[in-house]
C-alpha positions as CSV (number, residue, x, y, z in Angstrom):
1,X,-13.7,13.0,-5.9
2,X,-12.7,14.0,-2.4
3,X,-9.3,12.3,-1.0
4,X,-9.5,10.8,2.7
5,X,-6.7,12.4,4.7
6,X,-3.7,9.8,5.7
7,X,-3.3,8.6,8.7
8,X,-0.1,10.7,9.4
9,X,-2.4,14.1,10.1
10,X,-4.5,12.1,12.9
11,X,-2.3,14.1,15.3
12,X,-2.8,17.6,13.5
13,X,-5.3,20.2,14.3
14,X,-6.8,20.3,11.2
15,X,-8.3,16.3,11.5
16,X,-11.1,18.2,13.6
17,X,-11.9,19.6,9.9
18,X,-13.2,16.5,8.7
19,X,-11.5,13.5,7.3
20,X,-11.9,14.1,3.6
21,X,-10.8,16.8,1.5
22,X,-7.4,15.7,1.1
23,X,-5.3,17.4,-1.7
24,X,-2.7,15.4,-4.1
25,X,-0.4,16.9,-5.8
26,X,-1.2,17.4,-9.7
27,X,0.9,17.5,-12.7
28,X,3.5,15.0,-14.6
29,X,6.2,17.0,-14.2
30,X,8.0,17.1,-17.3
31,X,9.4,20.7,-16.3
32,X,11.5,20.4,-13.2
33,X,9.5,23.3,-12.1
34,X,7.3,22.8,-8.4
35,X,4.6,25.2,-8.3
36,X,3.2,25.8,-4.6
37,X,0.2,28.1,-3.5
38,X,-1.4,28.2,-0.2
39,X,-4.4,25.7,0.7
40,X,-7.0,24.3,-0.8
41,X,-10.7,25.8,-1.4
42,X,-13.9,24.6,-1.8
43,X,-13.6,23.3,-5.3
44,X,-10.1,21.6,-4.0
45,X,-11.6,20.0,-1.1
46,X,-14.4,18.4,-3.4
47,X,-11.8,16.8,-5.8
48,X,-8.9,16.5,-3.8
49,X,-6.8,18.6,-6.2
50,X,-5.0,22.1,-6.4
51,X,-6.0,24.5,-8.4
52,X,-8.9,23.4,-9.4
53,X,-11.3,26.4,-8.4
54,X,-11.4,30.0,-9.3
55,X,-7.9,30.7,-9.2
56,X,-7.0,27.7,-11.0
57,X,-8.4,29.2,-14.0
58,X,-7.1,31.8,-13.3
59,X,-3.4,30.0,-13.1
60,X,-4.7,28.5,-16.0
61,X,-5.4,31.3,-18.0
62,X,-2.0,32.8,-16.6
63,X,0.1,29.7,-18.2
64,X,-2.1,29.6,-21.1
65,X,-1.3,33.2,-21.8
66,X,2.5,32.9,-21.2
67,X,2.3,29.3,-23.9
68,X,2.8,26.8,-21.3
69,X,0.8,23.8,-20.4
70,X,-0.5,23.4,-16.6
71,X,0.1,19.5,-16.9
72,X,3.7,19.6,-17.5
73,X,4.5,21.3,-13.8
74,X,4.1,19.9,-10.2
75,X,1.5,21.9,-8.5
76,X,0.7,21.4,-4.6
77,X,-0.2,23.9,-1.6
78,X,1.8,24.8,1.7
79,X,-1.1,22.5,3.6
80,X,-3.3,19.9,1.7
81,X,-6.5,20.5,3.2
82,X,-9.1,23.2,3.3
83,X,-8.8,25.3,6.6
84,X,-12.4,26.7,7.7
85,X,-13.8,29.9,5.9
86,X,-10.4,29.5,3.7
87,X,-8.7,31.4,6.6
88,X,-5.1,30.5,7.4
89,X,-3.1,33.8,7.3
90,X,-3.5,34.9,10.9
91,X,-5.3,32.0,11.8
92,X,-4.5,31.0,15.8
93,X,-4.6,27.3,14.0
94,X,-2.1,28.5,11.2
95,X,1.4,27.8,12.7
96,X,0.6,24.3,14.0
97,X,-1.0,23.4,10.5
98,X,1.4,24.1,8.4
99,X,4.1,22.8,10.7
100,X,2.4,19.6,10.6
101,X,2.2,19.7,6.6
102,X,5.8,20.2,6.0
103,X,6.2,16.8,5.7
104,X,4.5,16.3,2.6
105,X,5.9,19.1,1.4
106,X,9.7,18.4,2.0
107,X,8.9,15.1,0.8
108,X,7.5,15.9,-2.4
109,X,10.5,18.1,-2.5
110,X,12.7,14.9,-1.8
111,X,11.1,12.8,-4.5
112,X,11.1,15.8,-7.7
113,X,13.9,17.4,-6.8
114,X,12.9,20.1,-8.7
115,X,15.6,23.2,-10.3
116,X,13.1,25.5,-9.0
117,X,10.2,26.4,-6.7
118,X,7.6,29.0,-7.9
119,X,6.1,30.5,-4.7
120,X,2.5,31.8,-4.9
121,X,1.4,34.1,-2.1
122,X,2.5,35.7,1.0
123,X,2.3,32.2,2.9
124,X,4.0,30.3,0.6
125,X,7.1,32.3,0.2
126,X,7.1,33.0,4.0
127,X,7.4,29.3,3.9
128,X,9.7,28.6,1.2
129,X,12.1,31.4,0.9
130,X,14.8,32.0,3.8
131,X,14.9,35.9,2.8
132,X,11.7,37.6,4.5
133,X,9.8,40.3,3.3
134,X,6.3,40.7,1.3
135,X,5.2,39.4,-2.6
136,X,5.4,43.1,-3.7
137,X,9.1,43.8,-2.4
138,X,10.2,40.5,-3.5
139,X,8.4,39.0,-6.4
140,X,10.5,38.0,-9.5
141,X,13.9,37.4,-7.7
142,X,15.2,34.6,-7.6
143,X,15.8,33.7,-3.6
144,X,17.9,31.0,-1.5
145,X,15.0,28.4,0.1
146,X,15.2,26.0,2.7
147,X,15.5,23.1,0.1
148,X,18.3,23.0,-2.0
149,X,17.0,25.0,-5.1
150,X,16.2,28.4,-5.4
151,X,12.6,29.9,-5.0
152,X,10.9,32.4,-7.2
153,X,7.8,34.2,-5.5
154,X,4.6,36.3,-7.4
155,X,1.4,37.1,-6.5
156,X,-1.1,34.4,-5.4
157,X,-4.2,34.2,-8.5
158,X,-6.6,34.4,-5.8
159,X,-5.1,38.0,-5.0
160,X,-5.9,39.2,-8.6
161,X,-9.6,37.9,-8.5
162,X,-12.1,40.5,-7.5
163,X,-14.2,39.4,-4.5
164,X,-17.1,40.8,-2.1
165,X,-17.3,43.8,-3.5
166,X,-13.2,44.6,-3.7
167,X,-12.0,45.1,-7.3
168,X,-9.1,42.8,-7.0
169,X,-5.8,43.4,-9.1
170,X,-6.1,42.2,-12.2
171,X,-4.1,44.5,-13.8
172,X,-1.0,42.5,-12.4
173,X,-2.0,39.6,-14.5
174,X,1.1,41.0,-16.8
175,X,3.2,40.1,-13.5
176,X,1.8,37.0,-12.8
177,X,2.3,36.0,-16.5
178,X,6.1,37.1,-17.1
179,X,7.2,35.7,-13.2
180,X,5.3,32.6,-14.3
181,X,7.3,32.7,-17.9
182,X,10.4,33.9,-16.4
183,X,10.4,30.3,-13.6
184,X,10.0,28.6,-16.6
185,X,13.1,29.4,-18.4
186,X,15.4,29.3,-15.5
187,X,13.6,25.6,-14.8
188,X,14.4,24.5,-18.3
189,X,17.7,25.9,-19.0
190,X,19.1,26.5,-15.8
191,X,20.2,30.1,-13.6
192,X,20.9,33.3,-16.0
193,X,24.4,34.4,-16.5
194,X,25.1,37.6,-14.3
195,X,25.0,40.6,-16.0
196,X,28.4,42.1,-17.3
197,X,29.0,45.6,-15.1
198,X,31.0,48.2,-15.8
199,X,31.8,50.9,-12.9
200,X,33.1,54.4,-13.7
201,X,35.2,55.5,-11.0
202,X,35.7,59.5,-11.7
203,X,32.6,60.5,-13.7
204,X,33.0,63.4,-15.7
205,X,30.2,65.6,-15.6
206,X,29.0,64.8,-19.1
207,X,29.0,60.9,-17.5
208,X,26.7,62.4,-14.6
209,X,24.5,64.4,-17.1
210,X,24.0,61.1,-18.9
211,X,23.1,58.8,-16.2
């Protein structure tokens, strides 16, 4: 069923986009793990859930593949509603929208305190991450975020889907799967020891031919 929209985004921009369509946030959180996406869709809108539409299969199949269960993570988006067309990156709407969000975001934040964030998309590690730069040049490193747990970015599900005649990517579904397996271990049992390094100071030239 479709959520009404709380009184509390009366004053944003995105109230002129109909009163309904409000998104929770779903999942029982057994995993101190917050995974957060973008906006809501169609489907979303309609049930007032994230998730829910193409590329929550597709997030579905992507934890169902890696032997996780969907129900045992939080799961929200960077703004609750359904911005027109699904058009928010580069919208002239975008910054004010997602300004006005934030609230519910840092709130849910407040309230799960979760060990990690899993960022899906361009928008939501923009948002979430305090190191800048694109999902390809920084997906699957663990990043400081403006909250006080570290934030873990991959590619968006929606990304991977092929749409209007573009073939889409799934053939980073392997990606999606281990950064999705990989936020799960470090949710559970906490940040990986650092690697153990070794430096050679004066190489030899059979240490040079090696490396």
């Amino acid at each position: 069923m479709s959520w009404p929209k709380p009184s509390t985004c009366r004053n944003c921009v995105g109230w002129s986009w109909g009163c309904d369509g409000y998104s929770r946030v779903s999942g029982e959180n057994r995993i101190s793990l917050l995974i957060v996406g973008e906006a809501s869709g169609s489907t979303e809108e309609k049930r007032g859930e994230p998730f829910v539409g193409a590329s929550g299969r597709l997030l579905n199949d992507a934890l169902r593949m890696a032997g996780l269960r969907r129900a045992d993570y939080s799961i929200t988006n960077i703004i609750r509603c359904r911005p027109p067309g699904n058009f928010l990156k580069g919208a002239p709407y975008e910054r004010a929208v997602i300004d006005h969000c934030k609230q519910y975001l840092d709130d849910m934040v407040a309230q799960l305190q979760p060990k990690l964030i899993l960022a899906l998309g361009d928008i939501a590690l923009r948002e979430l991450s305090t190191v800048a730069g694109s999902i390809s040049e920084l997906r699957g490193y663990l990043l400081k975020s403006r909250y006080n747990c570290p934030v873990l970015a991959t590619y968006h599900p929606a990304f991977l889907m092929p749409r209007k005649g573009q073939p889409g990517a799934m053939h980073l579904m392997g990606v999606l799967i281990h950064d999705i397996k990989r936020a799960n271990q470090i949710a559970r049992k906490g940040l990986p020891a650092p690697l153990p390094t070794s430096y050679i100071l004066t190489p030899t030239t059979a240490d040079i031919r090696d490396y």
